[in-house]
C-alpha positions as CSV (number, residue, x, y, z in Angstrom):
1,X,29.9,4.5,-6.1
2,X,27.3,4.3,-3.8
3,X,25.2,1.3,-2.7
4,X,21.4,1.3,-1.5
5,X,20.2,-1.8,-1.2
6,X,15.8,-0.9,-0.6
7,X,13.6,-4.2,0.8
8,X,9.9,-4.2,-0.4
9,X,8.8,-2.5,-3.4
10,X,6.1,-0.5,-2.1
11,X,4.5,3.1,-3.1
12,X,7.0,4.8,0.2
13,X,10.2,2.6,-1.3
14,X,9.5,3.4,-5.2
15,X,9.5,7.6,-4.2
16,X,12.7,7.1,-1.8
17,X,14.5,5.2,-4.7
18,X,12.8,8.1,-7.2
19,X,14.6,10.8,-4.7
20,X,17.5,8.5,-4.6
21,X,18.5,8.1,-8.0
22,X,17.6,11.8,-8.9
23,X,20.3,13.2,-6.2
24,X,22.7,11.4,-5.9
25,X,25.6,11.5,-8.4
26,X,27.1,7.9,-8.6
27,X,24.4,5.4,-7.0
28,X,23.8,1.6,-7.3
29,X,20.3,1.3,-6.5
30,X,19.1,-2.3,-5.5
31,X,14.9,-3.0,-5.0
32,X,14.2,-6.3,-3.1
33,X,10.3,-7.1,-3.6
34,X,8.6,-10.6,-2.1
35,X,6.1,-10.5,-4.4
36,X,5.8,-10.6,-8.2
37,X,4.3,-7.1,-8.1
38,X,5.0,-3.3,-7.0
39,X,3.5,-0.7,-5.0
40,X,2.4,-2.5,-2.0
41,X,-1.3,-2.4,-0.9
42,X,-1.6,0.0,-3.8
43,X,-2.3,-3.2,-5.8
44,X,-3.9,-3.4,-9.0
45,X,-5.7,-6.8,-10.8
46,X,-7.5,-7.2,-14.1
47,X,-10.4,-9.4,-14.7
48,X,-10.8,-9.4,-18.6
49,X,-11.5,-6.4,-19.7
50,X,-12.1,-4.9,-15.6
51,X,-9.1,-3.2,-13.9
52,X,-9.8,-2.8,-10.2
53,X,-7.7,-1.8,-7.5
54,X,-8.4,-4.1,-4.5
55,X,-6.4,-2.9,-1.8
56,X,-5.9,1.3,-1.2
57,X,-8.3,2.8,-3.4
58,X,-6.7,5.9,-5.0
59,X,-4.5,8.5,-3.9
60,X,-5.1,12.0,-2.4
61,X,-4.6,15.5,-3.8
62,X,-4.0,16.5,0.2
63,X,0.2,16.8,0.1
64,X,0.9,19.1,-2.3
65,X,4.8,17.7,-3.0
66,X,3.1,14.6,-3.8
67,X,0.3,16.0,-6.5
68,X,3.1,17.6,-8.0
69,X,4.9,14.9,-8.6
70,X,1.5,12.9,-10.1
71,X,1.0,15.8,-12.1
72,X,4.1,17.8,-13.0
73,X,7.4,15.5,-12.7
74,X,5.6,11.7,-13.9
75,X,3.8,10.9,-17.5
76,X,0.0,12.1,-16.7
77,X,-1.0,9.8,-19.3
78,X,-3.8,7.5,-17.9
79,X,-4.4,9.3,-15.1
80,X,-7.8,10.0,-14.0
81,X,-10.0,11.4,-11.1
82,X,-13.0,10.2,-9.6
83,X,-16.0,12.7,-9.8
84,X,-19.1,10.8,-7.4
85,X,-18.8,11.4,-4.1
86,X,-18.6,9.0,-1.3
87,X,-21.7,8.3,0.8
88,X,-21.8,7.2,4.7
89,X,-23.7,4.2,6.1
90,X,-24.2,3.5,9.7
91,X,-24.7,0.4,11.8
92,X,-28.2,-0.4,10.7
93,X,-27.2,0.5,6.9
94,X,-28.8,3.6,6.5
95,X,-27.2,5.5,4.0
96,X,-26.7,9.0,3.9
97,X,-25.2,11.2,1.2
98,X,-21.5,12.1,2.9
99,X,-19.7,15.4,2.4
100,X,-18.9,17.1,-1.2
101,X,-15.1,15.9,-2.0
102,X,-12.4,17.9,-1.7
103,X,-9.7,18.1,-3.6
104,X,-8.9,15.6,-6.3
105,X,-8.8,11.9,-6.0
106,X,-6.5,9.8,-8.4
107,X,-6.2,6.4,-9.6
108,X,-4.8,5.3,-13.5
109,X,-6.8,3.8,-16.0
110,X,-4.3,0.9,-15.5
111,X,-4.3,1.1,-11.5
112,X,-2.7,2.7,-9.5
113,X,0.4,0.1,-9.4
114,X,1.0,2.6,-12.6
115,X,2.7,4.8,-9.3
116,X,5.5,2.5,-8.1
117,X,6.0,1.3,-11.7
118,X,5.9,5.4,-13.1
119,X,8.7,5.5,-10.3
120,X,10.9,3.0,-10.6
121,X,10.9,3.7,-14.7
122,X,12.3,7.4,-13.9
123,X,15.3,5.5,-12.4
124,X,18.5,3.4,-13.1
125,X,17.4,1.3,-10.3
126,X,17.6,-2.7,-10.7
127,X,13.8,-4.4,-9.2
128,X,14.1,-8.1,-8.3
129,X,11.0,-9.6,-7.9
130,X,10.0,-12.5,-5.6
131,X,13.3,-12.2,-3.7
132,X,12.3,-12.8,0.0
133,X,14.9,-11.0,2.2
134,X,15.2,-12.8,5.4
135,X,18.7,-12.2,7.2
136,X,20.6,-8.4,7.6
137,X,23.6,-8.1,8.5
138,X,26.1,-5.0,9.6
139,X,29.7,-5.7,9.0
140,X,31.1,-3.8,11.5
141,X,34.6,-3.8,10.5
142,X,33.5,-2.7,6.7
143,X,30.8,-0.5,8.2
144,X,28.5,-2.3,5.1
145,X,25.6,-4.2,5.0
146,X,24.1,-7.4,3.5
147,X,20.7,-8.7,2.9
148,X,19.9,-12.9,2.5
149,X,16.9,-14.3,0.6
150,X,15.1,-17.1,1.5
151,X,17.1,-18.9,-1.8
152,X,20.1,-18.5,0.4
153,X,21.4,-15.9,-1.9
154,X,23.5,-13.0,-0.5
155,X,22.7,-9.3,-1.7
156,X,25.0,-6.5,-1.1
157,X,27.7,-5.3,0.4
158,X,25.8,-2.2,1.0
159,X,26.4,1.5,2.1
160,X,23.0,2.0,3.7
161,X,19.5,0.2,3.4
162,X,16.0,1.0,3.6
163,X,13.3,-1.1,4.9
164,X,10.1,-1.0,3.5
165,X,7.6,-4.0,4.8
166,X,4.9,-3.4,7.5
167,X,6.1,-2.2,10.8
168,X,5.9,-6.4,12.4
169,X,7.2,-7.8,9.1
170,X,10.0,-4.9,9.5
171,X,10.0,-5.9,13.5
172,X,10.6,-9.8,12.9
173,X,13.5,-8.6,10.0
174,X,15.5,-6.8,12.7
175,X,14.9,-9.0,15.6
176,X,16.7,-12.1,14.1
177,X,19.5,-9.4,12.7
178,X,22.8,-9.4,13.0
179,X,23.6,-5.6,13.9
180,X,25.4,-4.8,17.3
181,X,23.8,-1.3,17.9
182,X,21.6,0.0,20.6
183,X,19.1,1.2,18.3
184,X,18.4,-2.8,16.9
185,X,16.2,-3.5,20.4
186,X,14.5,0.1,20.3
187,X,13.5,0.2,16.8
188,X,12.2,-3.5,17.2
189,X,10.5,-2.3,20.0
190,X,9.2,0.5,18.7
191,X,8.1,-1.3,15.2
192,X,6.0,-4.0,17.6
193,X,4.3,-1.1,19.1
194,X,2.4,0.0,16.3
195,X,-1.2,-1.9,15.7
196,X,-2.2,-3.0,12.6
197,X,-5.6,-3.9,11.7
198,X,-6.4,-6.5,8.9
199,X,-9.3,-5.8,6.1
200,X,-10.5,-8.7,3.9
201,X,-11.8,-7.8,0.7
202,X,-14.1,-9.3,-2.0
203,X,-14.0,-7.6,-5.4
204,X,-17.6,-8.8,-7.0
205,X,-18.3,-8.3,-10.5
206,X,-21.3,-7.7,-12.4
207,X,-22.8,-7.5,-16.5
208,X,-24.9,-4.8,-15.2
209,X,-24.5,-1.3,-13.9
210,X,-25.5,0.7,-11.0
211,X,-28.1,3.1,-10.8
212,X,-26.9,4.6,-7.3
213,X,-25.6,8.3,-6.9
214,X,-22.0,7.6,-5.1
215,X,-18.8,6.4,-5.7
216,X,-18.4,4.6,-2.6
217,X,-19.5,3.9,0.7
218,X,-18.0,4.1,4.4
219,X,-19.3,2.9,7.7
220,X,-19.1,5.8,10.2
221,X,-19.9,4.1,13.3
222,X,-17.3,1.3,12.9
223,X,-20.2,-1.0,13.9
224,X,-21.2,-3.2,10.5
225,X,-19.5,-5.9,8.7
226,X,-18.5,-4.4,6.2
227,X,-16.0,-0.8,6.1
228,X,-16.3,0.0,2.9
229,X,-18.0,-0.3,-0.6
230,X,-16.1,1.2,-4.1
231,X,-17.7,1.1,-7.2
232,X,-14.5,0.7,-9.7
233,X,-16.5,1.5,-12.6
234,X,-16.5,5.2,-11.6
235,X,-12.7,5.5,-12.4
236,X,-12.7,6.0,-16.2
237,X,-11.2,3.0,-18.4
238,X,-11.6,0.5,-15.2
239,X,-15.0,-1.3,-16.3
240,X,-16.6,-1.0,-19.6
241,X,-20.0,0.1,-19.7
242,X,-22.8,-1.3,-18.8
243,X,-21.1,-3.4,-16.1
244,X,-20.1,-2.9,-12.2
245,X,-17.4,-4.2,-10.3
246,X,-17.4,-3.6,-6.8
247,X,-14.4,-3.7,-3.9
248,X,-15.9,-4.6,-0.5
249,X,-13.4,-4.5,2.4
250,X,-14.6,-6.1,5.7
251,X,-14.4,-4.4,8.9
252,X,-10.9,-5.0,10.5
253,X,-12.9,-6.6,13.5
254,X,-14.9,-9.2,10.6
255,X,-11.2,-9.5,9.0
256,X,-9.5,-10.5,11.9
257,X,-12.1,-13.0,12.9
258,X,-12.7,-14.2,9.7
259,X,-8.8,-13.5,8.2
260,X,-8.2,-17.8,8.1
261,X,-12.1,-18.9,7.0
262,X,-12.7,-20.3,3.7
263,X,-12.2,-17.2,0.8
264,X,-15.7,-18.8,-0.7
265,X,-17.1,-18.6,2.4
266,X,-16.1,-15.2,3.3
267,X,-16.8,-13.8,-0.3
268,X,-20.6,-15.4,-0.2
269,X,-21.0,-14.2,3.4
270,X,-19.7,-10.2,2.2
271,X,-21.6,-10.9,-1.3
272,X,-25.3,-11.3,0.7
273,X,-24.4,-8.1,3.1
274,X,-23.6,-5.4,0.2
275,X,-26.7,-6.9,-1.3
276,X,-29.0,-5.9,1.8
277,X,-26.7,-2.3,2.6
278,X,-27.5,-1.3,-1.4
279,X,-30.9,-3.1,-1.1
280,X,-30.2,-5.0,-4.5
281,X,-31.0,-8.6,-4.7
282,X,-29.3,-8.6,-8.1
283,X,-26.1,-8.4,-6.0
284,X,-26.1,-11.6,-4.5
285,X,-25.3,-13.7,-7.8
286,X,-22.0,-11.8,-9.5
287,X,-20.7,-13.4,-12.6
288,X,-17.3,-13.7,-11.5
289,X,-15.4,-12.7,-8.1
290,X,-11.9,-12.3,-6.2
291,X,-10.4,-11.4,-2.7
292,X,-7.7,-10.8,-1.0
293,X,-7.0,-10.8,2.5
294,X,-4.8,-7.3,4.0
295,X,-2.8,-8.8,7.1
296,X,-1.4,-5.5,7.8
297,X,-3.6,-3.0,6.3
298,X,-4.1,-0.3,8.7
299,X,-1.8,1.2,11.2
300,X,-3.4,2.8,14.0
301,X,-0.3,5.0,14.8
302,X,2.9,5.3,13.6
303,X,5.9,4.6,14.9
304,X,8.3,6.8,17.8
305,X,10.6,9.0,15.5
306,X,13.6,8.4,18.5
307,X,14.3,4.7,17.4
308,X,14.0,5.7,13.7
309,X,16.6,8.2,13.7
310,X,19.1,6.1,15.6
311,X,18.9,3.4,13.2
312,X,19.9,6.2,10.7
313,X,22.5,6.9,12.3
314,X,24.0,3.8,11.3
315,X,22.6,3.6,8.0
316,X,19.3,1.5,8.4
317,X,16.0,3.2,7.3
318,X,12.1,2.5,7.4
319,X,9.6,3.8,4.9
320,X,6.1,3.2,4.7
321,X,2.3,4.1,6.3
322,X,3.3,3.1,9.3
323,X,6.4,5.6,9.6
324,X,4.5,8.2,8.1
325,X,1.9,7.6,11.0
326,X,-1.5,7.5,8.4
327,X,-3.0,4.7,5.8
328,X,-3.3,6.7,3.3
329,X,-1.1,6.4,0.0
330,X,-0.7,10.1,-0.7
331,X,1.1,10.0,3.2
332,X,3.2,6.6,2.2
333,X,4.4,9.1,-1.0
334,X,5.3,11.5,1.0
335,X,7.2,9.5,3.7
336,X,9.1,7.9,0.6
337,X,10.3,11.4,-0.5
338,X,11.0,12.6,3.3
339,X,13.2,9.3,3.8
340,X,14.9,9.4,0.6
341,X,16.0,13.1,1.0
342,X,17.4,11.7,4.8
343,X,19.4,9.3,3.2
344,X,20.6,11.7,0.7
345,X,21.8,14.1,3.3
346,X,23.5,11.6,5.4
347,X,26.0,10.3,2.3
C-alpha cells in the first residue's frame, strides 16, 4: 500500500489526488484542508437564493487536458458558460467594449467549488477538513514522512507528500521542518522568492438588474481602485432574475493598503467607486453585502523548477498557481495533473 499524505485542498491538490487515485494500484490517499471548504481561491458562497464565486471567477477553455476533463471525464451536469463579454476601463473609468472572448469560459450553477468537490468524489481519497498542518517531518531511517496539526495530532507515516498552500504559507511550512536535505533551504528560498499580491473583494447585492452590455469589467492601466467588476448574474442559475450581484476585487495596491481596515469600511469605500465607474447611483445602497480579503491572490512568477525537483527527489511535492507560474485556475488544473503524474512515476 501506498501512502500520500496532500496538505491544502485546493483546485491543483484535488486534480493531483484525481491523477493519484486513478493510477496507482494500491494507494491511501490522505487530503489535509485548513479550512471548512475545497478548492482554494476557487471559492464559492450563497446568499439565499444567490450563488457567487468571490474569489477566481471561472475557469478557462485555454489547456485542452483540462477542458477535457470538465467536459469528457467529470459529471457536466450544472455546468455552464458565460456568453457577455468582458469590457476594459482605464484610470479615469472610461469604459470601452474589450475584445470578443475566446474560447469557453466555465463556472457551475453551484460554483465552481463543484471542481475540487467533482474531484475528490471520483476518488477513494479521505478529506479532513479544518485540520491545520503545522510541523513535517522526514524520518530518515524509515525514509517516511509525518504531518502535525495545530490539535497536536500526528498524520502519517507517509511515502511521499504534496504541498498545496501558497508559495509563503508553503515557505514558513518548510522552514520550521524537520527534513535534513539540501533541497529544504533552496525550495524555501525559492518559495519566498515568488511575489504575491493581495485583492480585497466586496460582493454587493442588488433586487434589481443591470441594463449594461458586459459581463465584467477589468482595469487595463493598473491605475484605479478597483481591478475588477463581475456581474454573477450572467452565469446561469447564480442570481434569479431580476436581481444583480456583483464581485468587486480591489486593486492589489488598494488591497495591500487597505488588507487590515475595517471590512464595512472597505466595502462602503469599493460600494461608492463601482457606483461612479458604472455611473449608477442605484449602486451605492445594496440590500445585502460580503467580502473577503485574498492574502495571497496573485503570484507574479512562479517558482525556479531546480529546488522543485530536488525536493522530489526525496518525496516532497508543491502544487498550485504559483508552481504553475500563472493565476489562473485552468493553469492550477493543469499543474495538479502535471504533479500528480510526477509522483506517479517516481513510486
Amino acid at each position: 500500500m501506498t501512502r500520500i499524505g496532500i496538505v491544502g485542498a485546493g483546485s491543483a491538490a484535488a486534480a493531483a489526488t484525481f491523477v493519484l487515485d486513478h493510477t496507482i494500484p494500491e494507494v491511501h490517499l490522505t487530503v489535509l484542508e485548513k479550512s471548512g471548504g475545497v478548492c482554494g481561491r476557487a471559492a464559492t458562497r450563497r446568499h439565499g437564493d444567490v450563488t457567487y464565486d468571490y474569489g477566481a471567477n471561472y475557469v478557462k477553455s485555454e489547456d485542452e487536458r483540462v477542458a477535457d476533463l470538465l467536459t469528457d471525464t467529470l459529471d457536466t451536469t450544472g455546468l455552464v458558460d458565460i456568453a457577455e463579454p468582458i469590457y476594459t476601463f482605464d484610470a479615469d473609468g472610461q469604459i470601452t467594449p474589450g475584445r470578443e472572448p475566446e474560447g469557453h469560459r466555465w463556472s457551475y450553477e453551484r460554483g465552481l467549488t463543484q471542481i475540487a468537490k467533482r474531484l475528490f468524489d471520483r476518488t477513494d481519497a479521505t478529506v479532513h477538513r479544518r485540520t491545520r498542518i503545522e510541523t513535517v517531518t522526514r524520518e530518515d531511517g524509515e525514509d517516511v514522512w509525518i504531518l502535525g496539526d495545530a490539535d497536536g495530532r500526528e498524520w502519517g507515516p507517509f511515502d511521499a507528500i504534496l504541498l498545496n498552500p501558497p508559495a509563503p504559507q508553503t515557505a514558513d511550512l518548510l522552514a520550521k521542518s524537520e527534513w535534513d536535505h539540501p533541497a529544504r533551504e533552496a525550495l524555501v528560498t525559492a518559495a519566498r522568492d515568488v511575489p504575491f499580491r493581495p485583492v480585497w473583494t466586496a460582493i454587493l447585492g442588488y433586487e434589481f438588474e443591470l441594463e449594461v452590455p458586459y459581463y465584467a469589467l477589468i482595469n487595463t492601466d493598473d491605475e484605479h481602485e478597483i481591478g475588477w467588476v463581475a456581474r454573477e448574474e450572467c452565469k446561469p442559475g447564480h442570481v434569479p432574475d431580476g436581481e444583480s450581484a456583483l464581485v468587486v476585487q480591489a486593486a492589489p495596491d488598494w488591497s495591500h493598503e487597505r488588507y487590515d481596515e475595517p471590512p464595512e469600511r472597505n466595502v462602503a469605500v469599493l460600494t461608492d467607486l463601482v457606483a461612479d465607474l458604472i455611473d449608477d447611483d442605484r449602486l451605492c445602497d445594496p440590500d445585502w453585502t460580503d467580502h473577503q480579503g485574498w492574502r495571497y491572490a496573485l503570484p507574479d512568477h512562479g517558482v525556479r523548477p531546480g529546488p522543485l525537483r530536488r525536493g522530489e527527489s526525496d518525496g516532497l511535492y508543491c502544487a498550485g498557481d504559483w508552481v504553475a507560474g500563472e493565476a489562473r485556475l485552468h493553469a492550477a488544473l493543469a499543474c495538479g495533473l502535471r504533479v500528480g503524474e510526477r509522483l506517479r512515476y517516481s513510486l
